[in-house]
C-alpha positions in Angstrom: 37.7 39.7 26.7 39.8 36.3 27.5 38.5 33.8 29.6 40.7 32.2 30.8 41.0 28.4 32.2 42.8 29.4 35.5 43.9 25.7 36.9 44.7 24.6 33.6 46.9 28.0 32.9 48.7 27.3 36.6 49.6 23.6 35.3 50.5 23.9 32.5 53.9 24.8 33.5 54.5 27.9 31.4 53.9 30.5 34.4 56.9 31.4 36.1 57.2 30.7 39.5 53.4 29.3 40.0 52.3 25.3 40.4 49.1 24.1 41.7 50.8 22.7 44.5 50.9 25.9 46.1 48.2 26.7 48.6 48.2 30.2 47.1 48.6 29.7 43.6 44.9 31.2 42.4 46.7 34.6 44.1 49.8 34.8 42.4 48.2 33.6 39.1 45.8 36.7 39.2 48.9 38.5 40.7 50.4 37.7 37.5 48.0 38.4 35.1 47.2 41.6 36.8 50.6 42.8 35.5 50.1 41.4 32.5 46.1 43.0 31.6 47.7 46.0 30.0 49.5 44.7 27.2 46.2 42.7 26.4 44.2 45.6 26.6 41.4 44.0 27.1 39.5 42.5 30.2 40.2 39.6 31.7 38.5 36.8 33.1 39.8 33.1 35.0 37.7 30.4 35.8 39.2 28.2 38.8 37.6 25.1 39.8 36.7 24.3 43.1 35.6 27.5 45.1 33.2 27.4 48.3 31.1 28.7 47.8 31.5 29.3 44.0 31.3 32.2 42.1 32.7 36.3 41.7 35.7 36.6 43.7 36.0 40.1 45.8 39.5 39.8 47.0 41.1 38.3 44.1 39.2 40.2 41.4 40.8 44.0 40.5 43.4 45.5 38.0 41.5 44.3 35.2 41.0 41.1 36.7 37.6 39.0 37.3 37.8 36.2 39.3 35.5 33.7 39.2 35.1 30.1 41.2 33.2 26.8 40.0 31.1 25.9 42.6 32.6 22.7 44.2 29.4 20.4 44.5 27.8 21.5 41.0 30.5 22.6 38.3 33.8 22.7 36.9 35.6 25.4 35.2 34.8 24.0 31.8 31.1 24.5 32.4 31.7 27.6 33.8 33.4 28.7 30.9 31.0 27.2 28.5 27.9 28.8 29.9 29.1 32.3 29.9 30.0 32.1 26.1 27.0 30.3 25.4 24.9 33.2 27.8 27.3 35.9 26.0 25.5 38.3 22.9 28.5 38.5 21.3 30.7 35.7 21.1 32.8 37.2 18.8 34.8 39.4 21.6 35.4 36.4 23.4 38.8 34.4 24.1 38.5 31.4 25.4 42.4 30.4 27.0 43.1 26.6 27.6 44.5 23.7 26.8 41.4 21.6 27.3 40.9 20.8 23.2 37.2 19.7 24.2 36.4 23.1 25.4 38.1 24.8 22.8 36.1 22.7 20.6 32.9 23.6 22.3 33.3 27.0 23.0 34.7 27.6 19.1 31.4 26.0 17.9 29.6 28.7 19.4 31.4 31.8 17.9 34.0 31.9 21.1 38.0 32.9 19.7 39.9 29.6 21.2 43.9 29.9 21.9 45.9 27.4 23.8 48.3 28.2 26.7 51.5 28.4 23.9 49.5 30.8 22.2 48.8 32.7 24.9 52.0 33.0 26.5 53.3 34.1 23.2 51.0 36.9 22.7 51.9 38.0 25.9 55.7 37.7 25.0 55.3 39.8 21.7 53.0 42.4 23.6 55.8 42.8 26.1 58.7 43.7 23.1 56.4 45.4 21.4 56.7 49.3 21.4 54.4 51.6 22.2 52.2 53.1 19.4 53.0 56.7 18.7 55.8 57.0 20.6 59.6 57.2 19.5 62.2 56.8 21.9 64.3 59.9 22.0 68.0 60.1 22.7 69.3 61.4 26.2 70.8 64.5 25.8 72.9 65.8 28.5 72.1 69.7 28.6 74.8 71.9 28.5 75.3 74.8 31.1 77.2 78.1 30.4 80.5 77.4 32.9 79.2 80.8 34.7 76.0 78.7 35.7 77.6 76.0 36.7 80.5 77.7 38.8 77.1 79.7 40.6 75.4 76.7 41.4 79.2 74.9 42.8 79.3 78.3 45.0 75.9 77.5 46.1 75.9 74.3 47.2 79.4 73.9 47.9 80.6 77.3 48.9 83.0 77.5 45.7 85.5 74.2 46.7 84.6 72.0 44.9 87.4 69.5 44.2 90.0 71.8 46.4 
């Protein structure tokens, strides 16, 4: 699972097209990741700071997606974070995405996989080139049709004048 530091993702700058001046920017990043949860193959979670009331989001979470708000009178994202990989039983499974070295720090000292936001956007980048497992690409080939089928359907469709 990545867990993902959701305000500190938006500003970091290396989203397209998303900046935490926008009054909608929690939407387009989970927009964005949404397309994105497939090459990761894995679930994903983002922390946001500041939610009222705080806690799972129904209309932003989907696709793969959990959304999740810190509660604006009690926590941050970072504690948000922190306490589900310190809660988790296996820490192992768990990337923790930011940029936020303290967290990284803390969240690594408990068994948590760390990555910063370059990381990140690079795994996503090689994911996206990457081709699928077990499948080749085959050439197009253009059939070819006996000229007595293909004058048939001509007649067909366009009562034998075609061209005339």
């Amino acid at each position: 699972m990545y867990l993902i530091d959701g305000h500190n993702l938006i500003g970091s700058g290396r989203v397209p097209g998303i900046n935490l001046q926008q009054e909608d920017d929690e939407w387009r990043l989970t927009q964005w990741l949404r397309a994105r949860q497939p090459r990761l193959r894995q679930a994903i979670v983002v922390v946001f700071d500041s939610g009222i009331p705080g806690g799972w989001s129904r209309e932003l979470s989907g696709g793969g997606v959990t959304v999740v708000f810190a509660s604006q009178q009690r926590n941050r994202a970072d504690q948000v974070i922190f306490e589900r990989v310190k809660r988790a039983l296996v820490r192992a499974e768990i990337t923790v995405v930011t940029n936020d070295t303290v967290l990284r720090e803390a969240t690594g000292s408990l068994g948590a996989k760390t990555m910063n936001i370059s990381e990140f956007m690079a795994l996503l980048e090689k994911r996206s080139k990457r081709k699928p497992k077990g499948r080749t690409q085959r050439p197009q080939i253009e059939p070819k049709l006996p000229k007595a089928e293909v004058e048939a359907w001509l007649a067909l469709f366009f009562g034998g004048e075609q061209g005339e």
